[in-house]
C-alpha positions as CSV (number, residue, x, y, z in Angstrom):
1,X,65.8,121.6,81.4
2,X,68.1,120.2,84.3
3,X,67.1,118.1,86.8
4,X,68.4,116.9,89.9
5,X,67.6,114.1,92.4
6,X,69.1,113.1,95.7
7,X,69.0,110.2,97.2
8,X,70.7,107.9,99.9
9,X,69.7,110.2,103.2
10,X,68.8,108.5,106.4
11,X,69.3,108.1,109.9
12,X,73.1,106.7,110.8
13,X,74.9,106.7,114.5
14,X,77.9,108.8,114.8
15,X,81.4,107.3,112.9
16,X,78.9,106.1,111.0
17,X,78.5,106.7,107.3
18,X,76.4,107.7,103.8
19,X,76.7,107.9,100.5
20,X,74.4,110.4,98.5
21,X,73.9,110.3,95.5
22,X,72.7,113.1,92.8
23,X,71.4,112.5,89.7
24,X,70.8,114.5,86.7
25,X,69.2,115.4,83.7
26,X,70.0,117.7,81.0
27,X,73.1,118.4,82.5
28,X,76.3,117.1,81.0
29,X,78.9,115.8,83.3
30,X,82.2,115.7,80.7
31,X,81.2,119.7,80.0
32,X,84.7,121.3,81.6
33,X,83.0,124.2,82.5
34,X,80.5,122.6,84.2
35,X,80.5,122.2,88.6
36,X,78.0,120.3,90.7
37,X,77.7,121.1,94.3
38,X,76.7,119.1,97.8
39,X,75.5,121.5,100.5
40,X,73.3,121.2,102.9
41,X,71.1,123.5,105.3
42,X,70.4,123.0,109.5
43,X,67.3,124.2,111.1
44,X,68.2,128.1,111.5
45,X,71.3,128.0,110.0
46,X,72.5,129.4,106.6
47,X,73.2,126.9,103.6
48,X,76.5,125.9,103.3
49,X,78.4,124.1,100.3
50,X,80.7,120.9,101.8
51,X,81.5,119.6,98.3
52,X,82.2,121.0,94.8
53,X,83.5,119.1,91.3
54,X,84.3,120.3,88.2
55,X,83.1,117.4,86.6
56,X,84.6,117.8,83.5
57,X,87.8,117.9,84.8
58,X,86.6,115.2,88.1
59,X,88.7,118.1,89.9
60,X,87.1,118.2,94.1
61,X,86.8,121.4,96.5
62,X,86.2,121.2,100.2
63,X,86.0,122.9,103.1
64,X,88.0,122.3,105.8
65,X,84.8,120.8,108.2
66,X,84.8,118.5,105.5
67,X,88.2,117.5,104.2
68,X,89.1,114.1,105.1
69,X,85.7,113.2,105.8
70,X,83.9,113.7,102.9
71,X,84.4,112.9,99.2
72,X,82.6,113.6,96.2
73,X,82.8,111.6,93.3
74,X,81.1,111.3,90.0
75,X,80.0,108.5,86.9
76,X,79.5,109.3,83.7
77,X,77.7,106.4,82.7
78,X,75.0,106.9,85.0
79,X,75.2,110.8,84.6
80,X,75.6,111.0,88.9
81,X,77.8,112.5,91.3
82,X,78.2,111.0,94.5
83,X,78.9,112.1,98.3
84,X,80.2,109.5,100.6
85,X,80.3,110.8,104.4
86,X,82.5,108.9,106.9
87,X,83.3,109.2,110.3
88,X,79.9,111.6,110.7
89,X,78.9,113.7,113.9
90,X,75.5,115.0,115.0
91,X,76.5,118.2,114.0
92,X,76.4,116.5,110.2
93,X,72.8,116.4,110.6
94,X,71.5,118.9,108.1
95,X,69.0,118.8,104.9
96,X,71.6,117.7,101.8
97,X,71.1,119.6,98.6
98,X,73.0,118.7,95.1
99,X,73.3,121.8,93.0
100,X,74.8,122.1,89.4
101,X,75.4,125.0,87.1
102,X,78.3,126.3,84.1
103,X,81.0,128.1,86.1
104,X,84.8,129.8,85.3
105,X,87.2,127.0,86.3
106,X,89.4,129.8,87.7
107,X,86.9,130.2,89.8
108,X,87.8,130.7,93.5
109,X,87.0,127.9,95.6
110,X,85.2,130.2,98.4
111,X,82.5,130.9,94.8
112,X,82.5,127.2,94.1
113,X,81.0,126.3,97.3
114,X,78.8,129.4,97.6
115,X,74.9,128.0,97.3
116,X,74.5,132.2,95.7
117,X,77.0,130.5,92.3
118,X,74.1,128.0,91.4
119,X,71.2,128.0,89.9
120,X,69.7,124.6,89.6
121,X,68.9,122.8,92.8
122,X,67.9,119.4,93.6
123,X,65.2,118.3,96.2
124,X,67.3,117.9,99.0
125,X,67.7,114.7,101.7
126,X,67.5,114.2,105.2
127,X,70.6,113.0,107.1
128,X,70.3,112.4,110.8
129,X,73.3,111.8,113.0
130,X,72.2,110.6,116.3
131,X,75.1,110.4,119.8
């Protein structure tokens, strides 16, 4: 059974920053055909992915919102992949989600960070980004 837990949410000022952090069960990270996801949802708005790792291969996938901004990372030891947000705006404020599932690695990057690719979903975290 795999289970995911977020934590590290909270209230920041903007060009401030965050580091989430995902942990899991019954989910093995050196698996090459397995991805773990960051996405997160707005009031009203759809869900959308803003990180991606093959963590098998510790290969990333952004989007270009993102890119530069955000990076996800993972550790084996402690079976946990990581998002650190810098240089964050309000419009960064969202509901944080980790996702993980067994995926192609030729898959496209557009499938990667689709929230429709993955079926095991974490709790989610608040992150507020106040002006």
């Amino acid at each position: 059974q795999v289970q995911l837990v977020e934590s590290g949410g909270g209230s920041v000022q903007t060009g401030g920053s965050l580091r989430l952090s995902c942990a899991a069960s019954g989910f093995v990270l050196s698996d090459i055909y397995h991805f773990m996801g960051w996405f997160r949802q707005a009031p009203g708005k759809e869900r959308e992915g803003v990180a991606a790792i093959n963590t098998g291969r510790n290969t990333t996938y952004y989007p270009d919102s993102v890119r530069g901004r955000f990076t996800i990372s993972q550790d084996n030891a402690k079976n946990t992949v990581y998002l650190q947000m810098n240089s964050l705006k309000p419009e960064d404020t969202a509901m944080y989600y980790c996702a993980a599932d067994r995926l192609s690695p030729a898959s496209t990057v557009n499938t990667l960070l689709s929230s429709r690719s993955y079926n095991y979903w974490g709790q989610g975290t608040q992150v507020t980004v106040s002006s």
